[in-house]
C-alpha positions, -999 to 999 in steps of 0.1 A, spaced: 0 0 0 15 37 -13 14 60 21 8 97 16 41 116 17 44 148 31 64 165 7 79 157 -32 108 176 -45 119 175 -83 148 186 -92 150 191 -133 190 183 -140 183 180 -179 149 185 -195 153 195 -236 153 231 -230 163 256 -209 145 294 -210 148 322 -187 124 346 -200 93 325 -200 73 337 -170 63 311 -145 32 294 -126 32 311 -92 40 275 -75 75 269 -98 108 289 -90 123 301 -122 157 291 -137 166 326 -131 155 333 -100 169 298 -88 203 311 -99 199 348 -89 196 330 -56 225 310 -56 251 341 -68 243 344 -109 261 382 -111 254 378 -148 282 354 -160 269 326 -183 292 303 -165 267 292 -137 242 285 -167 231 249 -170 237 231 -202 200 225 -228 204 191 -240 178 165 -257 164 145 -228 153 142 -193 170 137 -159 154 146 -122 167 142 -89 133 130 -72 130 133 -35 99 121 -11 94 136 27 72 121 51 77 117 87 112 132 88 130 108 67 137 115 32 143 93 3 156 104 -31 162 90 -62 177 98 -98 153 93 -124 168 93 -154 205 107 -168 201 128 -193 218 119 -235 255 127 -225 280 130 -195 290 163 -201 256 180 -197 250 158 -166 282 164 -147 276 204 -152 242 206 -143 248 188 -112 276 215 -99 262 246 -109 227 233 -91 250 222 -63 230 190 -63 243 166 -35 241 132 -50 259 118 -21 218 109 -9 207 93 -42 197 59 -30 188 41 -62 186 49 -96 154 45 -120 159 48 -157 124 54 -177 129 37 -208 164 24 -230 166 53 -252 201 72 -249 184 111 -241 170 93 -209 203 68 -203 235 82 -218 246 95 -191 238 66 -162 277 52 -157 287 89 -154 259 90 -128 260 64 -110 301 67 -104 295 102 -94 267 92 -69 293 59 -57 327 89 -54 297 107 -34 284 79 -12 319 62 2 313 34 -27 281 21 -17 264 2 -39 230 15 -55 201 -4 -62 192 2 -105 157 1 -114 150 -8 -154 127 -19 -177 139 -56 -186 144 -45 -224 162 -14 -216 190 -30 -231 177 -36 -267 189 -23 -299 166 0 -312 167 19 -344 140 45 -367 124 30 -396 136 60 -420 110 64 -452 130 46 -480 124 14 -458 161 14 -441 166 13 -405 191 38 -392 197 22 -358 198 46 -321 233 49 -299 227 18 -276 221 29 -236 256 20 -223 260 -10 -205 301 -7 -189 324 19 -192 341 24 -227 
């Protein structure tokens, strides 16, 4: 049985675009005022990095414990690793990882992530969460008929 939690936090690490002159709902804290908070004096180098795809540092309150989870990585390492230290994420918390689906702008990302969360957490391990055909070759049927085959979601280090 799901209990009620008493507070969810989402943090947005990648998410396809990034746009600081869109207003706002009241209820959501904008990129710029997130990083006008946090010391921006106007230098793009505390700017997070746009990339294709979708990674969120998800964590659940209730009854003064707190669990949090990565879901997702994001398509590449270097957009991960940057917008993790200019949010000032602490990923030394992340207690498992899930990954949504096997395509590489959710997963490309994931060894990066998981050995930044392990040099964060003393080496621990952490629990991984997938869909059992995460794994699969996929590819796009292009119109002449061919197949043009998708980057395969890494599986070890290269």
């Amino acid at each position: 049985m799901l209990e009620a939690a008493d507070k969810v936090e989402i943090r947005i690490l990648a998410d396809n675009v990034t746009d600081g002159l869109s207003s706002n709902p009241p209820f959501v804290e904008g990129e710029m005022a997130f990083l006008g908070r946090r010391g921006l004096t106007g230098s793009a180098r505390c700017l997070c990095c746009a990339v294709h795809g979708l990674s969120c540092l998800v964590t659940v309150h209730r009854g003064g414990k707190t669990r949090t989870v990565l879901f997702d990585s994001g398509p590449e390492d270097y957009a991960f690793e940057r917008n993790v230290t200019r949010l000032g994420v602490d990923l030394s918390v992340v207690e498992s990882i899930v990954l949504s689906h096997g395509h590489w702008d959710h997963a490309g990302a994931m060894l990066l992530a998981l050995g930044m969360i392990r040099g964060r957490n003393g080496g621990r391990d952490v629990p991984f969460y997938a869909h059992p055909g995460m794994f699969m070759t996929r590819g796009v049927r292009q119109p002449n008929g061919n197949v043009r085959q998708m980057e395969d979601v890494p599986v070890s280090p290269t």
